[in-house]
N, C-alpha and C positions, 0 to 999 in steps of 0.2 A: 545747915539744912537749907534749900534752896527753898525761894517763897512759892515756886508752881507744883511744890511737892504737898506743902499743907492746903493750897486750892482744891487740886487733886483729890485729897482726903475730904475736905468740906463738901467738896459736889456731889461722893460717893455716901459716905455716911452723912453729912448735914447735921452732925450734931458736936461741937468743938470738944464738950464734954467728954463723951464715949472715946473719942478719938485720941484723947490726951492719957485716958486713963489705958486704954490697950497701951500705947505709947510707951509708957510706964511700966507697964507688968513686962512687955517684952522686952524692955533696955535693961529693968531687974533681969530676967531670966538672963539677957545678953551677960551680964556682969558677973553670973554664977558659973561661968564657963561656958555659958551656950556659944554656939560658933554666929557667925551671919548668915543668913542665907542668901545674901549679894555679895557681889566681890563690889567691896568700895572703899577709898582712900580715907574716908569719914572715919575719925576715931570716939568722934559722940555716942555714946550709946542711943541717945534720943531720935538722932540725924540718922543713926543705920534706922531703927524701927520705923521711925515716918517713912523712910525708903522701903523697905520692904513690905511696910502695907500699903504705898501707892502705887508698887507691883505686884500687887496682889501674891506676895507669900507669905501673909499673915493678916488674915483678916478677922473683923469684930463678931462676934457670934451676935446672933440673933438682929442684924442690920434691919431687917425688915420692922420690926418692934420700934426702932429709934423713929422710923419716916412716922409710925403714928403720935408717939408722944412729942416729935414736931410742934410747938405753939402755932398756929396758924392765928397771927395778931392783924388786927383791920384797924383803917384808920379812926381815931374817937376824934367826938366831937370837943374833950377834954382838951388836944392839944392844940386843938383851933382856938381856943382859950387863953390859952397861954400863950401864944405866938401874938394875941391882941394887945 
């Protein structure tokens, strides 16, 4: 898998989690017979599925949901602490 194809996916979903776990169900499905829906040399099942969801032919339900459980972390005065 090429590293601008998991960028790709982080910029669109922003969640590594979600991303890994689609990732997953569709390289299972790929493994049960499923065909690709890309023509690609990649015989990874994990390598087709990151490709195909950062061509949008297979994408995460409910994406909008993941932007809000988003952590929006700020800097504490904790780590200026610790950096002393």
């Amino acid at each position: 898998m090429k590293r601008n194809v998991y960028e790709t996916l982080m910029n669109k979903y922003g969640n590594k989690f979600a991303i890994t776990m689609a990732a997953a169900k569709r390289a299972e499905s790929l493994n049960e017979l499923s065909k690709p829906l890309i023509k690609t040399n990649e015989v990874n099942l994990i390598s087709i599925a990151f490709e195909e969801m950062a061509q949008n032919y297979v994408e995460i339900k409910n994406s909008e949901m993941l932007k809000l459980l988003s952590a929006n972390v700020k800097y504490s005065k904790y780590t200026e602490e610790e950096n002393a």
